[in-house]
C-alpha positions in Angstrom: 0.0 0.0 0.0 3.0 2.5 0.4 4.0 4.3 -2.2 7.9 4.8 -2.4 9.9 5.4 -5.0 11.6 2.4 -5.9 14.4 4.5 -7.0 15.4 6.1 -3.7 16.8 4.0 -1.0 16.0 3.4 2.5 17.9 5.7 4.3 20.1 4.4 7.6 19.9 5.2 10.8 22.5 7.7 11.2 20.8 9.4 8.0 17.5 9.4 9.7 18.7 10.2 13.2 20.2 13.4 11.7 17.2 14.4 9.9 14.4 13.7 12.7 17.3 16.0 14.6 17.3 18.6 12.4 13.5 18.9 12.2 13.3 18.8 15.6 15.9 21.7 16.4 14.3 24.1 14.2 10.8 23.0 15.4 11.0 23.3 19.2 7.5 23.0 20.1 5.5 21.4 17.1 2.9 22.7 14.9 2.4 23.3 11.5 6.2 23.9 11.0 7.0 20.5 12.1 4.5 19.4 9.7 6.4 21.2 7.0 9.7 20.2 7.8 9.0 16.7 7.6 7.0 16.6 3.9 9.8 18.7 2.8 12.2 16.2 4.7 10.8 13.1 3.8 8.7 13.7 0.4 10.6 16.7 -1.8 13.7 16.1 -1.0 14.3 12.6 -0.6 11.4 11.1 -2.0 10.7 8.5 0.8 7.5 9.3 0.6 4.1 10.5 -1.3 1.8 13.4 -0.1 -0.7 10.4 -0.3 1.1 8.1 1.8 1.6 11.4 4.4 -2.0 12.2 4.3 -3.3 8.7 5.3 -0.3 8.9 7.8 -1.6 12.2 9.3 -5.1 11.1 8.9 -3.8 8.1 11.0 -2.4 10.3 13.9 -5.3 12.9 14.4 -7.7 9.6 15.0 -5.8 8.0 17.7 -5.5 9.6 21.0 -1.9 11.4 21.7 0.5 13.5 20.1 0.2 13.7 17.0 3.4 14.4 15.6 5.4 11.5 17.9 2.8 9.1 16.4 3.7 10.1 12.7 7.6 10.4 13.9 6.8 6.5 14.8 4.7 5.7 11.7 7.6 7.0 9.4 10.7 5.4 11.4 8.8 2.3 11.2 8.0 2.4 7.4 12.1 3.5 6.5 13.9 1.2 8.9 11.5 -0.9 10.9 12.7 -1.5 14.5 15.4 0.6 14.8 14.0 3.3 12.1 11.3 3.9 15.0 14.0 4.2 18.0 16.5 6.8 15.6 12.8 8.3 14.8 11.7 9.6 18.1 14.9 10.1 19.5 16.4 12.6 16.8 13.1 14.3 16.9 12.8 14.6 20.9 16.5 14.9 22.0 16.5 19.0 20.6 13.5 20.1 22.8 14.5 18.0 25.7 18.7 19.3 25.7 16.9 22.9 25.1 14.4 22.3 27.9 17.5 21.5 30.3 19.7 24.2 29.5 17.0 26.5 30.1 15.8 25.1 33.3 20.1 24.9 34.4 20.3 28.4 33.3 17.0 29.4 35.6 18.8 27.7 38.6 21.8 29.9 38.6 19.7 33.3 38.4 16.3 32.1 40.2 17.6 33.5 43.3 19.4 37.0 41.9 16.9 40.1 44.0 16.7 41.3 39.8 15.3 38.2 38.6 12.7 38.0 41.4 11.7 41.5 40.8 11.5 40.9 37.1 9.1 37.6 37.4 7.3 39.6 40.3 6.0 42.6 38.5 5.0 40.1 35.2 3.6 37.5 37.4 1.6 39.9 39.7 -1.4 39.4 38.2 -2.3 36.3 39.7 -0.1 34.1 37.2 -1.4 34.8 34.0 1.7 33.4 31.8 0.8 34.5 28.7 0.1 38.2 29.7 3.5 38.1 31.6 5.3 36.7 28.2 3.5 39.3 26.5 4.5 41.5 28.6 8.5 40.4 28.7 8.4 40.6 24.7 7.3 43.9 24.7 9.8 45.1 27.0 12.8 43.7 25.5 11.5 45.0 22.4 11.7 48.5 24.0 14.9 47.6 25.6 16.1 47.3 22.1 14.9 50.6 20.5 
């Protein structure tokens, strides 16, 4: 039922490790990106794939329950290198986030405690936690830091 082109090989897992990586550097947090980077990953430029055999992948993913994009991450390692092609899969497309996700909680630890950080969170944070009006508000004052 797959569609690949006969002419293009499988790739191996070092090839595939490095391109779930790459995918999953530049698209720290999923979406629509992610989407993007992996049909131009997987069907434009190295032909592993069709936008049929995608589609009924995707259509796959939104009907089971979970994460979408870690089920197509497993659907595709599966279909280029069985076993192993799903292990090289998820962990080249998780590692990224989860290295980026340490570094920026290390980096938290060393300055949690500094009387300038506390002040900072404080007056974003004082309006009973809303995150996204205290990000908001951070963006728009480094922006005017910057002018």
């Amino acid at each position: 039922m797959d569609t690949m082109d006969t002419a293009y090989e499988k790739p191996g897992a070092w090839k595939l490790f490095r391109i779930w990586g790459k995918i999953g550097l530049q698209s720290f947090g999923g979406g629509a990106t992610t989407s993007l980077l992996i049909q131009r990953n997987f069907i434009d430029i190295n032909h592993w794939m069709t936008m049929e055999d995608f589609t009924r992948y995707w259509s796959l993913c939104v009907f089971t329950p979970g994460i979408n994009l870690v089920a197509l991450t497993v659907l595709i390692g599966r279909r280029l290198g069985g076993t192993r092609g799903i292990v090289v899969s998820l962990v080249g497309m998780l590692l990224p986030s989860a290295f980026i996700t340490c570094l920026l909680t290390a980096g938290f630890q060393l300055i949690q405690r500094d009387p300038n950080v506390q002040a900072v969170l404080r007056g974003l944070f004082r309006d009973g936690g809303n995150y996204a009006a205290g990000g908001t508000k951070l963006c728009l004052s480094a922006d005017q830091a910057s002018v």
